[in-house]
C-alpha positions as CSV (number, residue, x, y, z in Angstrom):
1,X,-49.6,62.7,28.8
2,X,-52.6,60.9,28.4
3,X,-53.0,57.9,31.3
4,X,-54.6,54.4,29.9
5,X,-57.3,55.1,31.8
6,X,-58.4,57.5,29.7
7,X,-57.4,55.8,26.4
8,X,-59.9,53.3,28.5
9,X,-62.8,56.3,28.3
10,X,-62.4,56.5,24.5
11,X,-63.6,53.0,24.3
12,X,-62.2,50.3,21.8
13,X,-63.8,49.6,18.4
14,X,-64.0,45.8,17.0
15,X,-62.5,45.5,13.4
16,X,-62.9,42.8,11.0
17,X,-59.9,41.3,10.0
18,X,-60.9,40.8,6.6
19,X,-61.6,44.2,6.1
20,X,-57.7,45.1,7.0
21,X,-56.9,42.1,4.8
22,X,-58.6,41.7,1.8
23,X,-59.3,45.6,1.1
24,X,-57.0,46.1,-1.3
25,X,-59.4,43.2,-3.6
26,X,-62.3,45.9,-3.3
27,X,-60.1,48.3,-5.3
28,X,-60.5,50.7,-2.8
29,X,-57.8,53.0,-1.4
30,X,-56.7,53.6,2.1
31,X,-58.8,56.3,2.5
32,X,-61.7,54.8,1.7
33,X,-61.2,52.0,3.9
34,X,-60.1,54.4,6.6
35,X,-63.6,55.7,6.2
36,X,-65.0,52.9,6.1
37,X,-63.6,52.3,9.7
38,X,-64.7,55.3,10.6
39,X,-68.1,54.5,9.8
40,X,-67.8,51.3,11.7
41,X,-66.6,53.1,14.5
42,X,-69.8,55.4,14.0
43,X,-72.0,52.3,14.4
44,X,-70.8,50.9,17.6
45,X,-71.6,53.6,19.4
46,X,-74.7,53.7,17.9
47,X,-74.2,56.5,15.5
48,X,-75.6,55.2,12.5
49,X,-75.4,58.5,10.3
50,X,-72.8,60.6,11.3
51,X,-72.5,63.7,9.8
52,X,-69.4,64.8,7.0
53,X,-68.1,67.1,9.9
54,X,-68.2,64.3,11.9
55,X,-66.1,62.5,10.1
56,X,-64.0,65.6,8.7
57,X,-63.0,65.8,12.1
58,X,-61.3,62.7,12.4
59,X,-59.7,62.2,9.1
60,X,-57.6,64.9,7.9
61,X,-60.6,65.4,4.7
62,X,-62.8,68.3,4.5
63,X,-66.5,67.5,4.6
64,X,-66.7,68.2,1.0
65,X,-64.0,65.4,0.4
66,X,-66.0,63.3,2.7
67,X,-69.0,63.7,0.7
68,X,-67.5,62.5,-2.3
69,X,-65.6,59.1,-0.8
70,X,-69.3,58.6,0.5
71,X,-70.5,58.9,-2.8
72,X,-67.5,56.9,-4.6
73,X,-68.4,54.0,-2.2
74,X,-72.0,54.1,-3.3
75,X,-71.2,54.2,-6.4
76,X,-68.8,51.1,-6.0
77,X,-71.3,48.8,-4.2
78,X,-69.9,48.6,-0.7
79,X,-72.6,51.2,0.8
80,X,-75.9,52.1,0.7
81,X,-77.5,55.2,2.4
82,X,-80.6,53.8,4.1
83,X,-84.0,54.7,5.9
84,X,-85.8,53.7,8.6
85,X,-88.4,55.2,11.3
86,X,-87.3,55.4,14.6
87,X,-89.6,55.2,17.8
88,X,-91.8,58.5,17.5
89,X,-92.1,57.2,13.7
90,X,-90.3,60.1,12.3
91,X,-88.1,58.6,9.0
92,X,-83.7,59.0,9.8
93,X,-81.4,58.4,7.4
94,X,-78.4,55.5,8.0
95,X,-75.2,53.9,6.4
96,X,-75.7,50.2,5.7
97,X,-72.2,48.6,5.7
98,X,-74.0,45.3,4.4
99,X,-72.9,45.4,1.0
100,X,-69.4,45.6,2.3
101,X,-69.3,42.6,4.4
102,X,-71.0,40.3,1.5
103,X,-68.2,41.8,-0.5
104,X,-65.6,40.3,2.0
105,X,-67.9,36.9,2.4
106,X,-67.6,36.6,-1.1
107,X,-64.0,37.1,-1.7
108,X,-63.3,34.6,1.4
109,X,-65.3,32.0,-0.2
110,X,-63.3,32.6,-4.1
111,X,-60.1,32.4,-1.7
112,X,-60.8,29.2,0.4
113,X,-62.3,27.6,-3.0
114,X,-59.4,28.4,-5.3
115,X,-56.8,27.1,-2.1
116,X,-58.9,23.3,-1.9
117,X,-58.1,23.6,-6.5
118,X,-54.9,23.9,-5.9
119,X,-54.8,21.7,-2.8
120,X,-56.8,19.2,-4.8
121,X,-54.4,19.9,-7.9
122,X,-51.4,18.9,-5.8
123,X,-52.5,16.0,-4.6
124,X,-53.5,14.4,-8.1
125,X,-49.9,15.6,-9.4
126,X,-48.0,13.3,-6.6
127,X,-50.7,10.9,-7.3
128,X,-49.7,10.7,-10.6
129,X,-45.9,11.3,-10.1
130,X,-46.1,8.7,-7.7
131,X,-47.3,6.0,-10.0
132,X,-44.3,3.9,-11.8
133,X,-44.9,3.5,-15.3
134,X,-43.5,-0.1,-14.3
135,X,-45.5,-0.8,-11.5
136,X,-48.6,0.7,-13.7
137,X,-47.8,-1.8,-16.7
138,X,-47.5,-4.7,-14.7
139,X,-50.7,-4.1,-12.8
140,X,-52.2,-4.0,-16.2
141,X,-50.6,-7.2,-17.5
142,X,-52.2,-8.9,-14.5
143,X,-55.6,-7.4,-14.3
144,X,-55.4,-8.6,-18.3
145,X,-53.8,-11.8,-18.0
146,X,-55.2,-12.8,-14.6
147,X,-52.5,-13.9,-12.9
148,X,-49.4,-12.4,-11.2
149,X,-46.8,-12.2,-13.5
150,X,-42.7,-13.6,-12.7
151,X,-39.9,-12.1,-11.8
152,X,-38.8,-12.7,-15.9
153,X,-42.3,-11.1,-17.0
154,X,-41.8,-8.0,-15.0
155,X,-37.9,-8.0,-16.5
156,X,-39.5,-8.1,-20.0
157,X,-41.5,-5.1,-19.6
158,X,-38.9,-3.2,-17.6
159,X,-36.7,-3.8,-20.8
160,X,-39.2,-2.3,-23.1
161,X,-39.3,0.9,-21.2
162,X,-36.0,1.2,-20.4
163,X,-33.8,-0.6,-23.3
164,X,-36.3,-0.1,-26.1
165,X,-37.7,2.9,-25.0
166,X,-41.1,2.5,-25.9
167,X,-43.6,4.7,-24.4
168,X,-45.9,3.1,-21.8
169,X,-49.0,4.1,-23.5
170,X,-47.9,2.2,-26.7
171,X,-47.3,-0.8,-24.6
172,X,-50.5,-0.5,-23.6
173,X,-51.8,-0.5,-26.7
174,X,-49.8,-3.8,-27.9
175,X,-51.5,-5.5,-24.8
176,X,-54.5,-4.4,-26.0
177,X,-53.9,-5.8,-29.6
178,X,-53.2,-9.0,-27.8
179,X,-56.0,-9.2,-26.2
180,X,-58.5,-8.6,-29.0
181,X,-56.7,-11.7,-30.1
182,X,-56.9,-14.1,-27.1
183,X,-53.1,-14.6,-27.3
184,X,-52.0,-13.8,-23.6
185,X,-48.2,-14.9,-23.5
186,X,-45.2,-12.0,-23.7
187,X,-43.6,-13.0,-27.1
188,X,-47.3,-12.0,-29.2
189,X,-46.9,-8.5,-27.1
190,X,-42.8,-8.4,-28.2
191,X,-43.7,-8.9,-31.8
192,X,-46.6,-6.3,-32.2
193,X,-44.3,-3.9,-30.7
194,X,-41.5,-4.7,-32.9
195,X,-44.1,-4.9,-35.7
196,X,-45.1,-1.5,-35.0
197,X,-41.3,0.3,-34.5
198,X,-40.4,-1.5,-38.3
199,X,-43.3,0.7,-39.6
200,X,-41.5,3.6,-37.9
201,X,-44.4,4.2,-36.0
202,X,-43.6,5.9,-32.5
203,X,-46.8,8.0,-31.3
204,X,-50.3,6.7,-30.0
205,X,-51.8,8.5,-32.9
206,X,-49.9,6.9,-35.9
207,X,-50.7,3.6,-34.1
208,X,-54.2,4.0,-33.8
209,X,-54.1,5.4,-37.5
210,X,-52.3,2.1,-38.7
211,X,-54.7,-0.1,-36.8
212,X,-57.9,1.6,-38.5
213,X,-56.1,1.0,-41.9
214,X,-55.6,-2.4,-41.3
């Protein structure tokens, strides 16, 4: 039985973790990215081109099968088969694992970008889950108005959305109406609205249509 000591001798290869965790997104299989490790094994002990019997030897592929992941991995953009001169200026061949790694990089950044959208798209749904339709409406009738409005005012508005159902954005609208007309007391608001239900008119859109008619 093998002592740690000599599991020690072997030496210890240092992985990505995004390689083990986002492979699957380089529609790759296992054992491509097993060879993939491989050839980052390779590398860090400064084998940069290790042969398909190399490799045969420690995946249970023949060097032709080798061959042909190599190729299939050129072909899908995550190696390149390099050259370069060493010291006596004679030209060697080399696997570049670059193309892999800005693979990764850019699938982290799609990740982390789409997360802050959704993070950002949560937080402006309790935003606006968290703003009343009362509390909205009064601040409105203030901003408009000028002045904070009384306990009755509030009541008033409360009873539009609540007893006569009308939809906050047509209340809106009535303000508006009021407005345009300098007349800024509840009972002008009350009768456009009522004005506006007689004429059975019960969306933004027929409003806005009625108003350009008229």
């Amino acid at each position: 039985m093998a002592s740690f000591a000599a599991i020690q001798n072997e030496g210890f290869t240092v992985i990505s973790n995004s390689l083990l965790r986002y492979y699957p997104s380089l529609k790759i299989s296992e054992i491509e990215a097993m060879l993939l490790l491989q050839l980052e094994s390779f590398k860090q002990m400064n084998n940069f081109f290790p042969s398909n019997n190399d490799l045969s030897e420690r995946m249970n592929l023949s060097p032709v099968e080798v061959s042909q992941l190599i190729q299939d991995l050129i072909d899908k953009e995550l190696l390149e088969l390099g050259q370069k001169r060493d010291s006596e200026g004679r030209i060697t061949n080399f696997y570049d694992l670059k193309p892999l790694y800005q693979k990764l990089d850019t699938i982290i950044d799609e990740r982390e970008t789409n997360a802050n959208d959704q993070v950002r798209a949560g937080e402006l749904t309790e935003e606006r889950q968290s703003v009343n339709p009362l509390q909205e409406l009064v601040r409105q009738f203030e901003i408009e108005f000028g002045r904070l409005l009384s306990p009755i005012e509030k009541q008033e508005i409360a009873a539009w959305l609540n007893i006569d159902h009308y939809n906050p954005e047509i209340v809106k609208l009535a303000l508006r109406e009021a407005i345009l007309a300098q007349v800024y007391n509840f009972k002008y608001v009350d009768r456009i609205l009522l004005n506006w239900q007689r004429h059975g008119l019960t969306t933004t859109d027929q409003i806005k249509n009625f108003l350009q008619r008229n």
